[in-house]
N, C-alpha and C positions, 0 to 999 in steps of 0.2 A: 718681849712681846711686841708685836708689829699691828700698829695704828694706824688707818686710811681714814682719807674723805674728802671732804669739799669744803668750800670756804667760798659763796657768794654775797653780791651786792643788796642790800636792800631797797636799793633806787633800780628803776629800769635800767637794763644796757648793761654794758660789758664791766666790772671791777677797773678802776684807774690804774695805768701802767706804775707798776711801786714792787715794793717787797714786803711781802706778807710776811709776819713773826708771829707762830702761834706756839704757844706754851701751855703746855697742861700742868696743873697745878693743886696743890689742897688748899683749898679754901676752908677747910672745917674751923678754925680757932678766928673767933669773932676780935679777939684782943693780939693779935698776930698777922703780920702782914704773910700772904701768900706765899708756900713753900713749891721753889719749881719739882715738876719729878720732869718733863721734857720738851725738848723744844726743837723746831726746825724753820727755817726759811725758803720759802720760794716766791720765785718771780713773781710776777702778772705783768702779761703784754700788755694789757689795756684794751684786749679785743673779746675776750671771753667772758660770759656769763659766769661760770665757776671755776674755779683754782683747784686742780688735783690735789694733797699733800700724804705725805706716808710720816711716818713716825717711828723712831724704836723706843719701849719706854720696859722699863725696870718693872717687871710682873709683883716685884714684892713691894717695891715704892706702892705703884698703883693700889695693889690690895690694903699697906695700911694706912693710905689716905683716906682723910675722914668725910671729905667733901672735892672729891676730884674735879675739877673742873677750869674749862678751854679761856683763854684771853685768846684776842689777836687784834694786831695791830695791822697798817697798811699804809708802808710811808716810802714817800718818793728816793730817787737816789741823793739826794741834797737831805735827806732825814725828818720832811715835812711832814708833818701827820695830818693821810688824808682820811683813816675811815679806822675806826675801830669795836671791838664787841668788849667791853671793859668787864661785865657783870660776872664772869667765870661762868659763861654757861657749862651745865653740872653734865659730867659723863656718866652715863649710863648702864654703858658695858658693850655699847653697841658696837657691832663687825662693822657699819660705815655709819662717819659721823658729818653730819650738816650741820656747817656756821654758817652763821649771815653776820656782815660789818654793815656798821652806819656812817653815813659820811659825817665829816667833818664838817660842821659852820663854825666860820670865824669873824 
């Protein structure tokens, strides 16, 4: 099964130049930590509002996840984490999917 979408900034301006790591996941078991079903990486120049990404993800994984749903991270090439969406935003089923990352205070 083939996954598209975006992945932008929650602050004005372009995403920080880094590498995006996003993972779709079941979140359904409250006493169990997060099982992956897929994951990919891509860039960000540092100059664009949103981040293309595609995905291939296992159609039967996906179906018998209980609580499907997106992490992503956004960390420099040194491994610094600059922005992340932790909560597992929940899949829906939808043909194109919109993340937003929060930055990072430290």
């Amino acid at each position: 099964m083939h996954l598209s979408g975006t992945v932008s900034y929650a602050e004005k301006g372009p995403l920080p130049a880094g590498v995006l790591k996003i993972r779709l996941e079941d979140h359904g078991a409250a006493d169990r930590k997060a099982m992956p079903i897929a994951e990919v990486e891509v860039k960000s120049s540092g100059r664009d509002g949103s981040v293309p990404f595609e995905m291939q993800v296992p159609q039967a994984a996906l179906e018998s996840a209980a609580r499907p749903g997106f992490t992503v991270r956004l960390e420099r090439a040194d491994g610094w984490l600059l922005a992340l969406e932790p909560h597992g935003e929940f899949h829906k089923g939808d043909d194109k999917i919109a993340l937003t990352i929060n930055p990072i205070v430290y």
